[in-house]
N, C-alpha and C positions, 0 to 999 in steps of 0.2 A: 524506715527512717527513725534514730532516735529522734525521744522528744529532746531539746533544749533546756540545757541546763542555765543558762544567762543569755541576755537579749533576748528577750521573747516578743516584744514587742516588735521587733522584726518579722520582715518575712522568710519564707521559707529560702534557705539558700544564701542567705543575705547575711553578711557579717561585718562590722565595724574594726579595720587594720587598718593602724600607722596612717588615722586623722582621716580615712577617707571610707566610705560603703563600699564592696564590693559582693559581687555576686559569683559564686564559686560553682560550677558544675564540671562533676567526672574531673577534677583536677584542676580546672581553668578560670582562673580568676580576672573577671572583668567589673574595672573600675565603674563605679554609678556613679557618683559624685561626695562632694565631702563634707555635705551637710543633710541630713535625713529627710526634709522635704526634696530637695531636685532627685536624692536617693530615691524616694520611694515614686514619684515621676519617672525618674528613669528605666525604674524597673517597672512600671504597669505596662510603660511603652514596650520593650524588651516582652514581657508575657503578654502582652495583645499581638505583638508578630510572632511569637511563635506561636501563641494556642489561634493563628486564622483560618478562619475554615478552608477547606481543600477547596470547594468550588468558587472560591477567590483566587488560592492559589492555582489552579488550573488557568482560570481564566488568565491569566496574568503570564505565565508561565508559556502559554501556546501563542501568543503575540513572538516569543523567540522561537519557537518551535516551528512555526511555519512560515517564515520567513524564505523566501527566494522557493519556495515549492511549487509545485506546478498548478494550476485552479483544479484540476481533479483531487489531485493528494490533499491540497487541501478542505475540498469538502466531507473527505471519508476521514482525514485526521479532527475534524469541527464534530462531524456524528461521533466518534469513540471519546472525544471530549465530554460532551454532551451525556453520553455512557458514564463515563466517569462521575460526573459531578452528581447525578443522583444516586449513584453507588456509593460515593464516600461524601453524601450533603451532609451529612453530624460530626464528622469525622475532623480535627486537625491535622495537618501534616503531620507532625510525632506522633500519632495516634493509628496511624497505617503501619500496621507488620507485615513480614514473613507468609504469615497465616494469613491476612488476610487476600495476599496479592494472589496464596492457592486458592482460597477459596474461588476466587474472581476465575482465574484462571478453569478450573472444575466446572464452575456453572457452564464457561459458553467452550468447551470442550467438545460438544457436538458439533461447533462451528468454526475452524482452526481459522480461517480466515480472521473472524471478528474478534476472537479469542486473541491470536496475535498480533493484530493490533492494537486491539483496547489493552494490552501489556506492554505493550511498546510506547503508546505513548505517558501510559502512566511510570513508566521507567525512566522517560522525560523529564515528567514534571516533576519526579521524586531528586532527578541530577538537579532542577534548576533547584529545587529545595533545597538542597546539600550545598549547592553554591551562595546561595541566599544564607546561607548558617540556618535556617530553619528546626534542620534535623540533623542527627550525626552519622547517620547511614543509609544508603536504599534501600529499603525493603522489596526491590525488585532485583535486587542481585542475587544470583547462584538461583534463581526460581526458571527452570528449562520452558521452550517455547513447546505449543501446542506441535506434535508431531505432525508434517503437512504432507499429504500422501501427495503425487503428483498427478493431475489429470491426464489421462492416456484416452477419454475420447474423440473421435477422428468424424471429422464429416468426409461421408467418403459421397462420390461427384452426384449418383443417383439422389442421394440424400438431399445436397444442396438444390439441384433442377427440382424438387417436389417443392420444397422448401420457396425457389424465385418462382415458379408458376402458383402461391396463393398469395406473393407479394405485392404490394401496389407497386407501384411508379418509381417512388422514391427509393422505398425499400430495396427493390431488385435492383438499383443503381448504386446504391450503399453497399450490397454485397457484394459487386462484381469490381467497386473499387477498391472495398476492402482484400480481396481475394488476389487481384492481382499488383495490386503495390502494394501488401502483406502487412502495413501501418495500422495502429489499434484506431479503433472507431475514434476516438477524439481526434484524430488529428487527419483521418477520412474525412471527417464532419466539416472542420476550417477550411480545410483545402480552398485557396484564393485564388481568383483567377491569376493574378498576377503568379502564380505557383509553377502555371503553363507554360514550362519554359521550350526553347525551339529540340533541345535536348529529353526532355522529358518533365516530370512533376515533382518539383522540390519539394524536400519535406523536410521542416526542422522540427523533430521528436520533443512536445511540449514535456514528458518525462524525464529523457533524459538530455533532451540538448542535440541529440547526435543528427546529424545533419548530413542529406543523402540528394539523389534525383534520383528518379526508377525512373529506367527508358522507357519511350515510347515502345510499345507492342501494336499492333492492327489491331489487338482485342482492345487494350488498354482510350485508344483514341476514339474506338467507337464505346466505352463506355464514359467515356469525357463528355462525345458531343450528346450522346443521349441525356446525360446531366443537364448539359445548358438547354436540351430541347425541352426540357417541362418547364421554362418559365418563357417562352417565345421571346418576343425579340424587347423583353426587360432585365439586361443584365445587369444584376448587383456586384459589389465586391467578390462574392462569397461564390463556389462551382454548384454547390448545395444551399437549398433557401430552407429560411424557418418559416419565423412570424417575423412582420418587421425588416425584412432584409438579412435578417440575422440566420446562423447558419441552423440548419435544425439540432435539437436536444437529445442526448441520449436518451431518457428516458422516452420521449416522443417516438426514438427507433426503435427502441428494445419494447415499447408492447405493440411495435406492430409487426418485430420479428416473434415475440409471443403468439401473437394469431395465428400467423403465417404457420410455426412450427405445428400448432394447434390442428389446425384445418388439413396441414399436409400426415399427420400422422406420426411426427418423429418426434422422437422424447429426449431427452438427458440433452439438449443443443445449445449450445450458447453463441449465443454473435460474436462476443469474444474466440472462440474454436477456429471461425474465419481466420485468424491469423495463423495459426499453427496448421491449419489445412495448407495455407499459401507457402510456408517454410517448408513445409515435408514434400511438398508438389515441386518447388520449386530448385530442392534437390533431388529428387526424384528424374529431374528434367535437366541435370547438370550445371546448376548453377550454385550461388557460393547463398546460402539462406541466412548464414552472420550477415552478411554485409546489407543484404538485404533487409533483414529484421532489426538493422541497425542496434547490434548487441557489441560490446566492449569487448564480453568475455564469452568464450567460446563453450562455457558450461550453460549460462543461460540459454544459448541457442537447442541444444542438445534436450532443453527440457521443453521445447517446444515442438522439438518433428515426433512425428504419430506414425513412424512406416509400421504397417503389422507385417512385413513379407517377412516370412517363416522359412529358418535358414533351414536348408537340407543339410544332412547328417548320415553317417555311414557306421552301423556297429560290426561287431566281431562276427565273422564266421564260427564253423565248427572244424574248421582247418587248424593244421599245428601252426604255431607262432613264427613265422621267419626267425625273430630275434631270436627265439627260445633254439631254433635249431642253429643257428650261429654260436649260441653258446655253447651247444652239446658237441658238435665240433670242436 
């Protein structure tokens, strides 16, 4: 920037045209006012929102951002916030580049999950910035997402039995509802009595909205009433109890499917995998696993069946070619 050859007393950017201050950047002139005190007011205000720190603007920013989401999304969109604000705590909005959003990206590269999120929602806040006038560009534009390999672990049935036999109670009832209404553990977990319909078990998909019944099965009804059998004859709202009446916690299931995996000897498993075991089984078994999985699009489903069956294949003899003798003909 040159120096200033007249008006110095000014600040940077700031020039006195046709009886009024204005303040000019990259071409755009906006009025302050037309006497130099409310000018020079106007413009502190004007440079205190733009140099605000990011962990305001986050903060501020993810009040729109997670609006109408479901209470899971929102607690993994709260943690990659939380990420964010101490990774850019010095930092202004205009003060985030390009560079820095690779950098970000690089560090959690080992981790495409956390990685693509914490870019995602900082791609967020950089949009609400851009809307606010904040900044004049995203610095998360044209920067590619972490490459997400697709899981193709399969619990296959021996796996799961080792797995329900070091289960408690609870556990091997989680699993055997997870498995056959194919629903992610959150919405295994609420299942309401009022849910038990004479048709089967309604489920309205806290994710995505999509709203389904899985019929009754003879398997499906005896892993019902063995639900309501561990709390005897005190039924709450909820098919499954916590604390409180309230329905139990993921995290409360997921370390005592820890244990369980622990104790029975199987590695790489995740309680999450239940579902995609229940899709591939469930076409496996001639049924329609979209409608099931309650999937919109029929690509998402596709990334959830695990069939390993290994197509047979036939190569060439050492016989002449029919074709090649058709031709010679």
């Amino acid at each position: 920037m040159r120096p200033r050859k007249t008006d110095r007393h000014l600040p940077p950017c700031v020039y006195h045209r046709h009886g009024a201050y204005w303040l000019v950047k990259r071409g755009k002139w906006t009025r302050l006012a037309a006497d130099l005190p409310d000018a020079l007011r106007e413009y502190a205000r004007l440079h205190s929102q733009k140099r605000g720190g990011m962990p305001a603007l986050i903060e501020e920013a993810m009040q729109t951002i997670i609006k109408d989401k479901a209470a899971q999304t929102i607690a993994q969109y709260l943690v990659a916030a939380r990420r964010l604000q101490e990774i850019f705590a010095e930092f202004a909005p205009d003060q985030v580049s390009p560079r820095d959003v690779v950098q970000l990206r690089r560090h959690y590269a080992d981790s495409y999950a956390v990685a693509n999120r914490t870019m995602s929602i900082l791609r967020q806040v950089m949009d609400y910035a851009l809307e606010q006038d904040l900044i004049e560009s995203n610095p998360c534009i044209g920067i590619k997402r972490v490459p997400q390999h697709t899981r193709t672990r399969r619990i296959e049935r021996e796996e799961y039995a080792a797995i329900k036999a070091h289960a408690g109670p609870l556990l091997a009832v989680v699993m055997d509802l997870c498995y056959l209404t194919g629903q992610r553990i959150g919405d295994v977990l609420k299942i309401k009595r009022a849910d038990l319909r004479e048709e089967g078990i309604y489920v309205e998909q806290e994710k995505t909205h999509a709203r389904l019944v899985v019929a009754w099965t003879p398997e499906l009804r005896e892993a019902v009433e063995c639900a309501k059998s561990l709390w005897g004859s005190t039924p709450g709202m909820y098919l499954l109890r916590g604390r409180n009446f309230q329905p139990p916690t993921y995290p409360q299931i997921w370390k005592q499917w820890r244990k369980a995996c622990a104790a029975a000897g199987i590695a790489d498993a995740n309680i999450h995998d239940l579902r995609a075991m229940s899709g591939t089984e469930a076409e496996a078994q001639g049924h329609d696993p979209q409608k099931l999985l309650g999937h919109a699009d029929g690509k998402m489903t596709k990334r959830y069946l695990r069939d390993k069956t290994v197509s047979i294949v036939e190569g060439p003899s050492f016989g002449q070619s029919k074709t090649r003798k058709a031709q010679r003909k």
